[in-house]
N, C-alpha and C positions, 0 to 999 in steps of 0.2 A: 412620927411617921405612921402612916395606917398601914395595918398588916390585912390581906385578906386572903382566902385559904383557896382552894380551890380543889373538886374531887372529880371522880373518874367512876360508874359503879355498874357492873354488868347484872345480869341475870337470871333471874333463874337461876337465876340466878346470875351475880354480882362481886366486882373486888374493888373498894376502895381506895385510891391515890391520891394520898394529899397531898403538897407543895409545902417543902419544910427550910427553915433558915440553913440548916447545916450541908445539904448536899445542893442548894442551888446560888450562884453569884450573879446576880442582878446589876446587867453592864447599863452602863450611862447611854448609850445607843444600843438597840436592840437590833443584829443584826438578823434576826430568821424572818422567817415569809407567817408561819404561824404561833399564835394567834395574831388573827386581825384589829387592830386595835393595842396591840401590845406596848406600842409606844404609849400612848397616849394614857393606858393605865399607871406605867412605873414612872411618865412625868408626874404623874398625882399621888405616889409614891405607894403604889400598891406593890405586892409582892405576887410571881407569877409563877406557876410549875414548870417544869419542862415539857412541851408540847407534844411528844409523841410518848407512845408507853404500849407495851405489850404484858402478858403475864397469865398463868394458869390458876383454877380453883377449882375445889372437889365440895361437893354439895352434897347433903344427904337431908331429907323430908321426908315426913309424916304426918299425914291428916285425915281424919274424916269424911267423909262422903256418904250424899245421901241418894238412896237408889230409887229408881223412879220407876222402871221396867227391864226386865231379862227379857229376852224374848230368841228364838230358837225359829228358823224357816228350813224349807227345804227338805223336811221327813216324810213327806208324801203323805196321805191321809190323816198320818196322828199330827197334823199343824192345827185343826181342827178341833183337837181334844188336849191337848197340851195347853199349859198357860204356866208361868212363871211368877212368882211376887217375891218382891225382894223390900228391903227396910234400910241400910244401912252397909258402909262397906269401909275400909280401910284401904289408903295408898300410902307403898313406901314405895322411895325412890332414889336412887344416886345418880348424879350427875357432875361429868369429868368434861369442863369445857377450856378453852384458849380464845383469848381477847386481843384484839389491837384498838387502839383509840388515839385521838388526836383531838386538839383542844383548836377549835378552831374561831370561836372569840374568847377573850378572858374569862368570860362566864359561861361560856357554854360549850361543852365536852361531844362526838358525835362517835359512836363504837360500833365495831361488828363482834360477832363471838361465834363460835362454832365448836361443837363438841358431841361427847355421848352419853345417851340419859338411859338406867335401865330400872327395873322394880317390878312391883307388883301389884295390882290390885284385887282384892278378897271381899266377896258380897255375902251376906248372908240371905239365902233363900229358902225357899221350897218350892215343891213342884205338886203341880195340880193336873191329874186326868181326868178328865169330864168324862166318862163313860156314858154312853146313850142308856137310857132306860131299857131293861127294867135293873141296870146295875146301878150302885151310888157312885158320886164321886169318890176318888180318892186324893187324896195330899200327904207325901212325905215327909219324914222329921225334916226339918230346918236344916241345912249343910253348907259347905262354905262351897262358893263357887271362886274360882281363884285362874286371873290374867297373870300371867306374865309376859314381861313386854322388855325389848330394847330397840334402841333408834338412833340417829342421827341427828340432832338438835339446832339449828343455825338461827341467827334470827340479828334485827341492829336494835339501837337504843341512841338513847340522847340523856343527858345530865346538865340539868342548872346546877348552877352553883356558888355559893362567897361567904362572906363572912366580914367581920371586924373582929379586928384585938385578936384576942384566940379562941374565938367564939366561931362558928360554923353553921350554915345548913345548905343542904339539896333535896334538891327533886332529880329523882331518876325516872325513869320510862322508856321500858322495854318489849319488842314483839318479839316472839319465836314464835316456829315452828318446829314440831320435831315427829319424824319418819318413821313410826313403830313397825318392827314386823308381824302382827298379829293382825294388824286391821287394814283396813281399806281406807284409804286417803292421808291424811295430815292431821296432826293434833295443833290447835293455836293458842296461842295465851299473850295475853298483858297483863306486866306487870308492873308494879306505879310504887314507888317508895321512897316516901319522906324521912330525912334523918336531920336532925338535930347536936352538933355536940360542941367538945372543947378538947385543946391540944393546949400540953403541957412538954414536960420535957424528966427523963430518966434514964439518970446518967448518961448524958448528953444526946442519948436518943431524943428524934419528937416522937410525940405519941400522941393517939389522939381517942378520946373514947366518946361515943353516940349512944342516943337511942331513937329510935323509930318505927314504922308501922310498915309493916305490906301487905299491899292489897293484889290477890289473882283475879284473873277475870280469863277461866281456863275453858274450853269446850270439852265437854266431857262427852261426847257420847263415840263408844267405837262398837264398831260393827266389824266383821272378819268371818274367818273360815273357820267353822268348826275342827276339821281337821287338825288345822295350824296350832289349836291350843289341846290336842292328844282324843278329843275324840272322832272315833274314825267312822266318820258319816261322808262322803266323797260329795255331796251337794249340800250339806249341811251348813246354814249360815249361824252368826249369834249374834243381836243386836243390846248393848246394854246402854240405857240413858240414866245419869246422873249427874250430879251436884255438888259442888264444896260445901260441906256445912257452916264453914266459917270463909268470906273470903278476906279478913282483914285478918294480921297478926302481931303482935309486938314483936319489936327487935331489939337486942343490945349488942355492942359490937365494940369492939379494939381494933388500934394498929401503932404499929412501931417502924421506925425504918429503921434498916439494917448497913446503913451505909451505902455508897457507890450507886446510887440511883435506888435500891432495891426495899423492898418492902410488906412485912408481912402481918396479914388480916385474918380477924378472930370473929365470927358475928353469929350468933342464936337468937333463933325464932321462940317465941313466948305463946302461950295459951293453946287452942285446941289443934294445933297447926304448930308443930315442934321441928325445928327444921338447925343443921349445923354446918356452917360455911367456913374454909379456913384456904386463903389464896397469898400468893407470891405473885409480886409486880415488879414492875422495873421500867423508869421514864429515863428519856435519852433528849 
């Protein structure tokens, strides 16, 4: 009999659901509506998850960022004589989201997610006033310019996915959006993540352990009110554009199920983009 595995993986973060022998009974007729196809997989003796699944995960990442311009409007004459350079910045971030999904052919998973994402971001700049002749310019030591941001996060995705024996892989693909209160408009992101693995069993858990890659593909540039992030200019805007320095990172990851549908996932990010994901599932 062919076994083939089947996953679930959100976002931004992401929670992994695999389909394990122990909590699913695979009837000789398949009475649900979804998945489509479902017959027709377990007459050829594949083995199927259970088709709906909810569950929570707490995110936390850090990465690199490369700064392209600061830029400040709205101070009346000195916009003129002001200039900003920046090199290089740091984002840290948490984010606390809840998923729902449903497996709607055997091989393919369709999810929404919605949650709260907060953190920081910290540039390293300095600042330049061009004074008109016959004065020189001036530019101050180097300082940390520093966002803090929280928002609203929502956004859907999609997951291939199968396997043979107890071997596995998917593709996930995800968009969000998420609502900061510092700036003006939307932040968007895709994110794309390949995983690879194998599922095993301890004591009498399944368990299944991967590795893989994620790639963001983040818009970075926000703009907002001066005010909003403590400097008190009442027209004062702040414009900053940058860059991930890395948009690929490695992944490794665990999960074990816990019984009764439920299920719990381990997964860290590798190299210059550190990032630690630890989620609770549950398919009905």
């Amino acid at each position: 009999m062919y076994k083939i595995y089947f996953a679930s993986i959100i976002s931004l973060i992401p929670s992994l659901c695999l389909a394990n022998e122990s909590d699913i009974e695979v009837p000789q007729k398949y009475e649900r509506t979804f998945p489509i196809w479902a017959q027709e997989a377990i007459d050829r003796g594949y083995e199927l998850p259970l088709p709906f699944g909810f569950g929570g995960t707490y995110m936390t990442m850090d990465q690199p960022l490369v700064v392209e311009s600061v830029t400040f409007s709205g101070l009346g004459l000195v916009d003129e004589l002001v200039s900003i350079k920046g090199s290089e910045a740091v984002q840290s971030s948490e984010t606390m989201t809840f998923r729902a999904d449903m497996w709607v052919l055997p091989f393919l998973n369709f999810y929404g997610v919605i949650g709260r994402t907060q953190g920081s971001s910290i540039a390293n700049v300095t600042v330049n006033l061009d004074l008109p002749p016959p004065f020189k310019p001036v530019e101050s030591a180097p300082f940390d310019f520093r966002l803090d941001f929280e928002g609203l996060t929502y956004g859907v995705g999609g997951t291939i996915a199968g396997g043979v024996g107890n071997w596995f892989a998917l593709l996930d693909v995800n968009y969000t959006n998420t609502n900061l209160d510092i700036i003006d408009g939307e932040i968007s992101s895709i994110v794309v993540s390949p995983r690879v693995g194998y599922q095993f069993k301890i004591a009498n858990h399944n368990t299944q352990v991967w590795i893989g890659a994620m790639y963001q593909n983040v818009e970075q540039n926000f703009s907002g009110n001066l005010a909003d992030i403590g400097v008190p200019i009442a027209n004062g805007k702040f414009e900053v554009d940058q860059h991930l320095a890395d948009k690929w990172n490695g992944l490794i990851g665990g999960q074990i199920t816990l019984g009764k549908g439920f299920d719990l996932l381990l997964e860290g990010g590798l190299g210059t983009r550190k990032s630690f994901m630890a989620g609770l599932g549950y398919r009905f």
